[in-house]
C-alpha positions as CSV (number, residue, x, y, z in Angstrom):
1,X,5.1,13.7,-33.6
2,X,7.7,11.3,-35.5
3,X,6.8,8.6,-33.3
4,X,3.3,8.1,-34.6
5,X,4.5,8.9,-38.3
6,X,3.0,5.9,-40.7
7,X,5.6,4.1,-42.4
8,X,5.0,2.2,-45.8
9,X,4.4,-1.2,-44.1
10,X,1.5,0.2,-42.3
11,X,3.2,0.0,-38.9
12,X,3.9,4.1,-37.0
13,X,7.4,4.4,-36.3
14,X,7.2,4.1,-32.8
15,X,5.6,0.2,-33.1
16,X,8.3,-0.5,-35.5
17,X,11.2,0.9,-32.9
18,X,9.7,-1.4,-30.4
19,X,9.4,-4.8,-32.6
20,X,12.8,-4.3,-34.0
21,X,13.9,-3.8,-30.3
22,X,15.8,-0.2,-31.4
23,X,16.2,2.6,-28.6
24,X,14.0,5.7,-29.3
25,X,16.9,7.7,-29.3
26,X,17.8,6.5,-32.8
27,X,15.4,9.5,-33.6
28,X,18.6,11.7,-32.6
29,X,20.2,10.5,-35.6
30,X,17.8,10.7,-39.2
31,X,20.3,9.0,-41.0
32,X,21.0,6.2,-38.8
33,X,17.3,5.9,-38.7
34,X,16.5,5.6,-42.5
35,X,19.9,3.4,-42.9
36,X,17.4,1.2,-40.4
37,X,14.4,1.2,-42.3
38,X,16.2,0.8,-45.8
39,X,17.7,-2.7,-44.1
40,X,13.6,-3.5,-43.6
41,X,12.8,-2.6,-46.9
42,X,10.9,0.3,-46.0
43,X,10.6,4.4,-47.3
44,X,12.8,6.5,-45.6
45,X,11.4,9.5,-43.4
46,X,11.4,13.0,-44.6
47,X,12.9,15.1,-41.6
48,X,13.3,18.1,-43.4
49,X,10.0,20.2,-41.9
50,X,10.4,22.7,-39.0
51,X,8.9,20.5,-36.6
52,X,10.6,17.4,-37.6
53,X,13.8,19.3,-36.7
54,X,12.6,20.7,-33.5
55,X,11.4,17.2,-32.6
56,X,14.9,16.1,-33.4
57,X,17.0,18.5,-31.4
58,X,14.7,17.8,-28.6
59,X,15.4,14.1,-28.8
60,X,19.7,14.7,-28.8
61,X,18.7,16.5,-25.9
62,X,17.0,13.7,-23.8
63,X,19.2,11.6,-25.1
64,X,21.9,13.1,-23.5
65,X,20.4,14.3,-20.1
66,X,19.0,11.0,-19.7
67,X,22.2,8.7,-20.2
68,X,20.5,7.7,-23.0
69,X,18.1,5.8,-20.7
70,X,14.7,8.2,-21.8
71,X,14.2,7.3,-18.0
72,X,13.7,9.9,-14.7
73,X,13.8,8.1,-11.4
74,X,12.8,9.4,-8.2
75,X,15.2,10.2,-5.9
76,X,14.7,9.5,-2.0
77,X,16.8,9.3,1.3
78,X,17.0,6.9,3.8
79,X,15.0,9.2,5.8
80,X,12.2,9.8,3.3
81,X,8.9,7.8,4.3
82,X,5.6,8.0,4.2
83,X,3.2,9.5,7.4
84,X,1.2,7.0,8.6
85,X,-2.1,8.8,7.9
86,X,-0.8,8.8,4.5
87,X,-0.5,4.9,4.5
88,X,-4.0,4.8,5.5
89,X,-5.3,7.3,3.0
90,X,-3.3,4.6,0.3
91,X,-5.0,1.7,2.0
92,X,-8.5,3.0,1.8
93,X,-7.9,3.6,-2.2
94,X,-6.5,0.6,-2.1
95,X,-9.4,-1.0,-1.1
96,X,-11.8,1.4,-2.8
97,X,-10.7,1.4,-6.3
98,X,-9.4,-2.6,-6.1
99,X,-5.6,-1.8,-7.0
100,X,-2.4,-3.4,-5.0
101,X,-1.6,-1.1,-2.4
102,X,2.0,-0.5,-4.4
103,X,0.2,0.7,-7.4
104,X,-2.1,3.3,-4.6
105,X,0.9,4.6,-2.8
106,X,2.3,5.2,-7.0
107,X,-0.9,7.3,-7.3
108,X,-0.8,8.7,-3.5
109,X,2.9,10.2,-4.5
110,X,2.2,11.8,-8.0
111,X,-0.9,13.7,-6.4
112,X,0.5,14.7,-3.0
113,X,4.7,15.0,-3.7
114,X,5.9,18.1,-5.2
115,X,7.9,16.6,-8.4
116,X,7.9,18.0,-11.8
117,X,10.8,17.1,-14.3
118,X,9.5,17.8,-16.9
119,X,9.3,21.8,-15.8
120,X,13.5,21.0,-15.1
121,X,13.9,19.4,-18.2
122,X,12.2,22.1,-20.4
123,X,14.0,24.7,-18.2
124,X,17.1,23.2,-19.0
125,X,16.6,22.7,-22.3
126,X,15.8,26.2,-23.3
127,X,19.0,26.8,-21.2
128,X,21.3,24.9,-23.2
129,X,19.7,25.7,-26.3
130,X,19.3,29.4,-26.5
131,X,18.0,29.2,-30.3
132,X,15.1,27.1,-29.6
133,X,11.9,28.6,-29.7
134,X,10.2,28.2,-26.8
135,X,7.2,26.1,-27.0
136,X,6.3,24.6,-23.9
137,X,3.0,22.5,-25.2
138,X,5.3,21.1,-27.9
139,X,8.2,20.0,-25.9
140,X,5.8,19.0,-22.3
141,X,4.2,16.5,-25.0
142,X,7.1,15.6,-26.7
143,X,8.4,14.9,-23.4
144,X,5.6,12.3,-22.4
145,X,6.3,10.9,-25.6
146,X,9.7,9.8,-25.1
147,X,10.1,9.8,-21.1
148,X,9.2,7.5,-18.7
149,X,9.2,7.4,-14.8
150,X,10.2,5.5,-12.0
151,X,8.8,6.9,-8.8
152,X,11.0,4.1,-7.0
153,X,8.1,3.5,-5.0
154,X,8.8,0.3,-3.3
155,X,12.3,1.9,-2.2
156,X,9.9,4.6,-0.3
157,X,7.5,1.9,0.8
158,X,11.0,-0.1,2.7
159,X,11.2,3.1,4.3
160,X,7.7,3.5,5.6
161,X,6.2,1.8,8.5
162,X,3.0,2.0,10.6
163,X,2.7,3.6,14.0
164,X,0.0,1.6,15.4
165,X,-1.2,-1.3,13.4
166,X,-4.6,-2.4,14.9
167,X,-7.3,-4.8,13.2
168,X,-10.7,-3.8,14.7
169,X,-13.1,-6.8,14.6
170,X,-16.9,-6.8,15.0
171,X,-18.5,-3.3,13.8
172,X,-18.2,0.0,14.8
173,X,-17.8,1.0,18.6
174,X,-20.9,2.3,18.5
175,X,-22.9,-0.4,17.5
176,X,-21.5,-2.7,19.5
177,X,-19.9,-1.4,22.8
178,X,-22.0,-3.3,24.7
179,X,-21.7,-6.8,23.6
180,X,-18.7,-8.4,25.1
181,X,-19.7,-7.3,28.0
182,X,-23.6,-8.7,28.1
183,X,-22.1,-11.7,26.5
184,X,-19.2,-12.6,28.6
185,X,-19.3,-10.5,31.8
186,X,-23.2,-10.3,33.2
187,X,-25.0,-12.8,35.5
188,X,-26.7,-14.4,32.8
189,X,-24.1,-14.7,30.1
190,X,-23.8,-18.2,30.5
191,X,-27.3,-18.6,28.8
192,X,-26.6,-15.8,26.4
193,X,-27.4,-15.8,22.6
194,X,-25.1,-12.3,21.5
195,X,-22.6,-12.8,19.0
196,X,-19.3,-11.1,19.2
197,X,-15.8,-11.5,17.3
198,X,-14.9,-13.8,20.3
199,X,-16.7,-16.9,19.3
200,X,-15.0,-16.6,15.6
201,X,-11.8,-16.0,17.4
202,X,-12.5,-19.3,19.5
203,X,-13.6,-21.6,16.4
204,X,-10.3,-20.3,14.5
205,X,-8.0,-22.2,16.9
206,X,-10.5,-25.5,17.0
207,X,-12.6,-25.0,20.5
208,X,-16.1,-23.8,21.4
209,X,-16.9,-21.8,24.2
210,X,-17.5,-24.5,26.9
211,X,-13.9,-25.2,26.3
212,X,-13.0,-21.7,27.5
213,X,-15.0,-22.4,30.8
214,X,-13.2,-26.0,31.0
215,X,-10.5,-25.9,33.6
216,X,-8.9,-29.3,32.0
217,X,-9.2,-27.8,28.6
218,X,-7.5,-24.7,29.6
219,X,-4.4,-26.6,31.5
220,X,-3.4,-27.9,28.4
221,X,-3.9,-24.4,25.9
222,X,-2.4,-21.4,25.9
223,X,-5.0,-19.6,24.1
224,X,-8.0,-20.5,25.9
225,X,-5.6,-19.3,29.4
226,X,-5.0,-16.5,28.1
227,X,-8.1,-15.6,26.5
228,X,-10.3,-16.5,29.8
229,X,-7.0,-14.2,31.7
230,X,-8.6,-11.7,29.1
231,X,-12.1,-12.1,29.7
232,X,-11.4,-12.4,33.4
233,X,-8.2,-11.4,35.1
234,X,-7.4,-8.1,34.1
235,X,-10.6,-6.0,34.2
236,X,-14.0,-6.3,35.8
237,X,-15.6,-4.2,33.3
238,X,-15.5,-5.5,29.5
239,X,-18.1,-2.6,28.3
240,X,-16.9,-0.8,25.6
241,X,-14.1,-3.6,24.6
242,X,-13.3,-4.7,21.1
243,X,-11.7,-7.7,20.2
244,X,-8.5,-6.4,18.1
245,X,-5.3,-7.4,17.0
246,X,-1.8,-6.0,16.7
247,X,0.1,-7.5,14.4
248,X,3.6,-6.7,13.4
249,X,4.3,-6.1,10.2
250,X,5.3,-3.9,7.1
251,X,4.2,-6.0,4.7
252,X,1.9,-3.4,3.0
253,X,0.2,-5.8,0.6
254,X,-0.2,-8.6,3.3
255,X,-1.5,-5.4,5.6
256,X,-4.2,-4.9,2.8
257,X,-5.0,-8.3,2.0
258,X,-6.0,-8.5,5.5
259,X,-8.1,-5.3,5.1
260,X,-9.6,-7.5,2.1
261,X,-10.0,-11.1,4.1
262,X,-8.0,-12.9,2.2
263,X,-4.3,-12.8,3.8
264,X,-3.6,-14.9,7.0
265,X,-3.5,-13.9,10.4
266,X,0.1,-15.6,12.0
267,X,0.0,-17.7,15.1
268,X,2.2,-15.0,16.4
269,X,0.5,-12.1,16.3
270,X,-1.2,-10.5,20.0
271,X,-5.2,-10.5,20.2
272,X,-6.8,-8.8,23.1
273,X,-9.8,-6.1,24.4
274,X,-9.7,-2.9,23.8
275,X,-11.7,0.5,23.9
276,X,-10.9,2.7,21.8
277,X,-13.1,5.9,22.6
278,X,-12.4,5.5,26.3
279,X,-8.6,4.6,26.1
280,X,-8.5,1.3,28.2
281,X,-8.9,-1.9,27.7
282,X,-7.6,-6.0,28.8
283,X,-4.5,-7.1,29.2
284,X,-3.9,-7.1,25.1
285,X,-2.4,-11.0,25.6
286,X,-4.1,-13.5,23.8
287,X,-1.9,-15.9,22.3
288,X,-3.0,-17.7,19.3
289,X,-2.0,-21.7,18.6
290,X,-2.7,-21.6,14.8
291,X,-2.5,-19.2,12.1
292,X,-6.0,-17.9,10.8
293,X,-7.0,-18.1,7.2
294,X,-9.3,-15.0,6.4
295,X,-11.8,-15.3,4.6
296,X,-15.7,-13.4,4.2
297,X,-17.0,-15.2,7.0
298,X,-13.9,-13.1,9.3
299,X,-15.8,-9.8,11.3
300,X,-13.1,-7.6,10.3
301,X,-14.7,-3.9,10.7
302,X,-11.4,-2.2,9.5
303,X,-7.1,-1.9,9.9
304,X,-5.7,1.4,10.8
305,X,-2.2,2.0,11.0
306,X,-1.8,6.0,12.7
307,X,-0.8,6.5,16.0
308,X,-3.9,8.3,18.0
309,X,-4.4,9.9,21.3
310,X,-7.5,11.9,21.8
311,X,-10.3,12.0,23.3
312,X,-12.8,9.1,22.0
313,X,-10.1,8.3,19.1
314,X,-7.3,6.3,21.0
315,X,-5.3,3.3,19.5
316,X,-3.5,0.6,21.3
317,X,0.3,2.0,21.2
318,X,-1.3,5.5,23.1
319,X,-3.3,3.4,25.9
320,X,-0.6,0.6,26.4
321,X,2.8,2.4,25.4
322,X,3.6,-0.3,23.6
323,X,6.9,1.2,22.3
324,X,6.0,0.3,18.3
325,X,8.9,2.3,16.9
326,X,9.4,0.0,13.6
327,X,7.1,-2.5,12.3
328,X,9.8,-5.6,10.9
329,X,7.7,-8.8,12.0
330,X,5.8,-11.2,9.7
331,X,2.6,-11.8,11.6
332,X,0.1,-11.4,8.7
333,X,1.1,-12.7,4.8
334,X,-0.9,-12.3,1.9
335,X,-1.9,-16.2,1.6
């Protein structure tokens, strides 16, 4: 390939190109090229060979189909978004493989969207250029060589949005369905030494858990009324409750950052009870008075973001018909 041809100062063509700041397309035009290299005191090329020629008629091509740009961009509608079970599938890599959660979704789209230019481009190609011989193993890496892409990702990630966003605290349901309740709800709670999310939720916005008991304390605070209204008012029964959160927001790399503990958690986002495998829960109204800073010390068990209604896998929006058509808020940030 021309572009990793050795010239005489030791450099391949392709870094000289880029440290003299010159368009690859040059390459369409040998004698424009050498006149280049002549003004940096190097050989010319020889482009006499077969391949050289074929490399060069292939280059006049993308020159041209490309508005000289060597660039192909990714084309989607208004409409076009990504499923919600996709975004979790992208969050989950996210978190696996320790990328941003733009550079997951990038990876997410070339795997699972049907989108092949360079099978257009050869097919057009050999279209336009009935002569050509057609080498398709040539041209694809020819094509690599010279092209590159622009999935427009973020312009598909403005256009995506979670169903459901829930942040599950604690562990899983299983391992923990009865805690709230033997913590907070039996005869001898009072004396009991369970932990739960609840007591990290409490220390977060600077009380203890006498305060939520203390009449006085409560008058003046609108979290500790609404979390004892939690505890309390609403249900009888807090077996099988978690302590969740559902925040609004689209921000996908404040969303993961979260997943991560290390975004913030804004005063305004809605805390509450719920139970997930049964489909029921509190009243879903605990109001915070300060943002939270996550960090490892935060029992965040996981964030989904799908909409669910079956039986023993039900999220908040199902339950509560909360009516979360489009996520826009900006209750979690990345710091």
């Amino acid at each position: 390939m021309l572009l990793s041809t050795l010239l005489s100062n030791g450099q391949t063509l392709n870094q000289f190109l880029v440290s003299t700041d010159t368009q690859h397309g040059i390459i369409a035009n040998p004698q424009e090229l050498n006149d280049l290299l002549a003004e940096y005191e190097l050989e010319p090329l020889d482009f006499t060979s077969e391949e050289a020629k074929k490399e060069i008629q292939f280059v006049k091509f993308l020159h041209e189909v490309t508005g000289e740009t060597f660039k192909e961009e990714m084309y989607w509608d208004y409409q076009d978004a990504l499923s919600s079970q996709a975004l979790e599938e992208i969050l989950d890599a996210a978190m696996e493989n320790n990328t941003t959660f733009q550079q997951a979704a990038e990876q997410y789209v070339w795997e699972n969207v049907e989108w092949n230019p360079e099978y257009e481009t050869l097919r057009e190609f050999y279209a336009g250029n009935p002569g050509a011989d057609v080498d398709d193993e040539f041209y694809s890496e020819l094509y690599y060589e010279y092209i590159t892409h622009n999935l427009n990702i973020n312009t598909l990630l403005h256009n995506s949005a979670p169903e459901d966003l829930t942040i599950y605290f604690g562990k899983s349901w299983d391992d923990e369905y009865s805690d709230i309740q033997a913590r907070y709800n039996e005869p001898d709670s009072s004396i009991s030494t369970i932990e739960t999310p609840v007591e990290w939720l409490i220390e977060t916005q600077g009380y203890s858990v006498t305060d939520v008991y203390d009449e006085a304390e409560r008058k003046t605070s609108k979290f500790l009324t609404t979390l004892y209204e939690e505890l309390y008012d609403y249900d009888t029964d807090l077996s099988g409750m978690q302590l969740v959160a559902i925040p609004d927001s689209n921000d996908f790399e404040a969303i993961l950052a979260v997943a991560r503990k290390q975004g913030v958690i804004k005063a305004t986002t809605t805390f509450g009870l719920f139970n997930r495998i049964h489909g029921g829960g509190s009243g879903l109204s605990i109001e915070l008075e300060k943002d939270i800073q996550l960090d490892e010390s935060a029992p965040i068990h996981e964030a989904t973001l799908a909409y669910s209604n079956s039986s023993y896998d039900y999220s908040p929006d199902a339950v509560y018909g909360l009516v979360r058509k489009k996520f826009t808020g900006e209750d979690l940030s990345e710091n």
